[in-house]
C-alpha positions as CSV (number, residue, x, y, z in Angstrom):
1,X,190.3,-18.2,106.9
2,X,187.6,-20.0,108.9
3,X,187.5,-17.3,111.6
4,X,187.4,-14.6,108.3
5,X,184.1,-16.6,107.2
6,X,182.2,-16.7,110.2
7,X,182.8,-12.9,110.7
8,X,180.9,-12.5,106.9
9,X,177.3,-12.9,108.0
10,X,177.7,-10.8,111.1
11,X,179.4,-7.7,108.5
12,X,176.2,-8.9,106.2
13,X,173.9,-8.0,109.0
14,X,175.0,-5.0,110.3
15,X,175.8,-3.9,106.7
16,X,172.4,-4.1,106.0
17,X,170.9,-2.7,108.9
18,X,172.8,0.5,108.1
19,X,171.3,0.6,105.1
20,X,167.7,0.1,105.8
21,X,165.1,2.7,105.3
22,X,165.2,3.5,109.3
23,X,168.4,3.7,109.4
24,X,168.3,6.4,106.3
25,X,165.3,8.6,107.7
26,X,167.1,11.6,108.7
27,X,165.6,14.7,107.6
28,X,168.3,17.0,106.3
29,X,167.8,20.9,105.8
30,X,170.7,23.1,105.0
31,X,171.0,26.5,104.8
32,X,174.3,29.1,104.2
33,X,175.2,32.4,103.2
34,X,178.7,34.1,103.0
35,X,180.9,37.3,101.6
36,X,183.7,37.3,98.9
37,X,184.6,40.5,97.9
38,X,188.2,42.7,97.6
39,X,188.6,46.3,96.3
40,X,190.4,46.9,93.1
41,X,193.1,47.7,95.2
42,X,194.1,45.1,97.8
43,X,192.6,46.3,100.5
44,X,189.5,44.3,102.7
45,X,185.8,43.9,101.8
46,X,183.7,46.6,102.9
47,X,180.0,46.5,104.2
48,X,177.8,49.2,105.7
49,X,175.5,49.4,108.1
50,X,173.8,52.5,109.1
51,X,175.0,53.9,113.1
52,X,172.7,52.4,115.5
53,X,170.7,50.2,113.2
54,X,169.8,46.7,114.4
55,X,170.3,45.6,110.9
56,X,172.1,46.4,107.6
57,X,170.8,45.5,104.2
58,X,171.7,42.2,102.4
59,X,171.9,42.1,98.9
60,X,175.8,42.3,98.3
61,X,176.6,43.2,101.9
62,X,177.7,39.8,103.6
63,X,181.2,40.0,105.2
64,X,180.5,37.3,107.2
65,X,179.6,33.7,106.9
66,X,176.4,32.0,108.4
67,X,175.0,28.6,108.0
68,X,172.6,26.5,109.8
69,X,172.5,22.0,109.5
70,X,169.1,21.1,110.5
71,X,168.5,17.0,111.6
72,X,165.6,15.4,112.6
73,X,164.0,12.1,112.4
74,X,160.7,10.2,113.2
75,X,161.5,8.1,116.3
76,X,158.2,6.2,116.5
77,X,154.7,6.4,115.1
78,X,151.7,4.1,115.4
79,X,149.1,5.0,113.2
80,X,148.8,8.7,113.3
81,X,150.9,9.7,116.5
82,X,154.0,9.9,116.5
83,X,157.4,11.4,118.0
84,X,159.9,13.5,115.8
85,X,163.2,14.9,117.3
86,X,163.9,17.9,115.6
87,X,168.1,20.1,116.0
88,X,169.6,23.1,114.3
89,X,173.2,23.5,114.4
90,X,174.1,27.3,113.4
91,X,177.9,28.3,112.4
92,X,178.7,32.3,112.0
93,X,181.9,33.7,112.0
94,X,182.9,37.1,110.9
95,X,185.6,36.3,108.4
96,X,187.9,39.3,109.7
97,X,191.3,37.0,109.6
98,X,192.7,33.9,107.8
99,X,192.6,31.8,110.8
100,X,188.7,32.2,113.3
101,X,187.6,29.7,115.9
102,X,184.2,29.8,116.3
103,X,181.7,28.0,118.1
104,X,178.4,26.6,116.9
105,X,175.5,26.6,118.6
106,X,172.2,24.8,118.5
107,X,169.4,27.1,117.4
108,X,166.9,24.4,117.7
109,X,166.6,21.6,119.9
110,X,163.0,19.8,120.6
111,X,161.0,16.8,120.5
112,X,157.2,16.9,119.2
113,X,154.4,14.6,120.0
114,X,151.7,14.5,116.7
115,X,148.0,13.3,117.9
116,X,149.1,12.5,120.9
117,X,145.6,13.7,121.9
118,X,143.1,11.6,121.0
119,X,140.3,14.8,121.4
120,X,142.3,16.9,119.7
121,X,143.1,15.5,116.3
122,X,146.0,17.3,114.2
123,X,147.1,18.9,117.4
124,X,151.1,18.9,118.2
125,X,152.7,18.9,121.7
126,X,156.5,19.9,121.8
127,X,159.1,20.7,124.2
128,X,162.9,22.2,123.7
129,X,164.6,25.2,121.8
130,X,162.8,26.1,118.3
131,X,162.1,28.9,115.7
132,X,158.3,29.9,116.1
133,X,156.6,32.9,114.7
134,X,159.9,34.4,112.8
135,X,158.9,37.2,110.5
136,X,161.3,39.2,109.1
137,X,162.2,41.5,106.4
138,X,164.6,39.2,104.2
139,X,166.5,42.1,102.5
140,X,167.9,43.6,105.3
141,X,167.5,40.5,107.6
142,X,165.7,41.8,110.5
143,X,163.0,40.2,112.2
144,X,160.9,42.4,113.7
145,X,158.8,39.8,115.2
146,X,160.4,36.5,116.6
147,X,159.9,34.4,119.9
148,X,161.7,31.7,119.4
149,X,163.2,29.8,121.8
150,X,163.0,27.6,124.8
151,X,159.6,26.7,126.3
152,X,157.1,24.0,125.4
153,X,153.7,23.9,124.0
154,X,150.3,22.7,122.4
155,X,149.9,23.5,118.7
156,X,146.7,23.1,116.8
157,X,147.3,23.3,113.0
């Protein structure tokens, strides 16, 4: 019992350092999309995609699965500069069997530096994998402009 009591304040502690606002400042974005569909009889959804296209259009035409976990989190800031670490996790399989491995891959990876610069206020400096300049045409999911990637960089907003 006396070793029981002494272990309290320590579970206390660490209890409530997991629930501090630091430890709870994770950023979470989400995003999925997925198929169901069957024909009257039995057989396997169906979607259609024109020969040779580089994209097929969306609205009711998802045989697959697709989703994306985005994390990030402030790690330090003093006064108006800080550091943010910033991932994307993506999942797609094709959902052709009952049983698919599939591996995910991290769209996004990269750490940015805010007013880092004391000259060039607002300014962002980041480094690692990330979405930049995506523009698409949402209904059939095509982006016709897009360099994402990996690099590094010095945004002014």
């Amino acid at each position: 019992m006396m070793i029981t009591l002494r272990k309290l304040p320590l579970a206390v502690a660490v209890a409530a350092g997991v629930m501090s606002a630091q430890a709870l400042a994770v950023d979470f974005h989400g995003y999925a999309r997925s198929g169901i569909g069957w024909t009257g009889s039995g057989g396997e959804q169906q979607c259609f995609k024109a020969t040779g296209a580089q994209s097929k259009y969306r609205l009711g035409n998802e045989c697959e699965t697709y989703a994306e976990l985005k994390l990030g989190q402030e790690l330090w800031k003093e006064g108006d500069k800080s550091f943010y670490f910033d991932t994307n996790v993506a999942y797609s399989v094709n959902q052709e069997d009952d049983w698919e491995s599939t591996s995910p891959a991290f769209r996004e990876a990269n750490i940015q530096g805010k007013n880092l610069i004391d000259w060039l206020p607002g300014s962002t400096l980041w480094a690692g994998k990330r979405f930049y300049q995506r523009h698409d045409v949402h209904m059939i999911d095509f982006y016709y402009w897009d360099i994402s990637g990996p690099g590094a960089g010095l945004e002014k907003r």
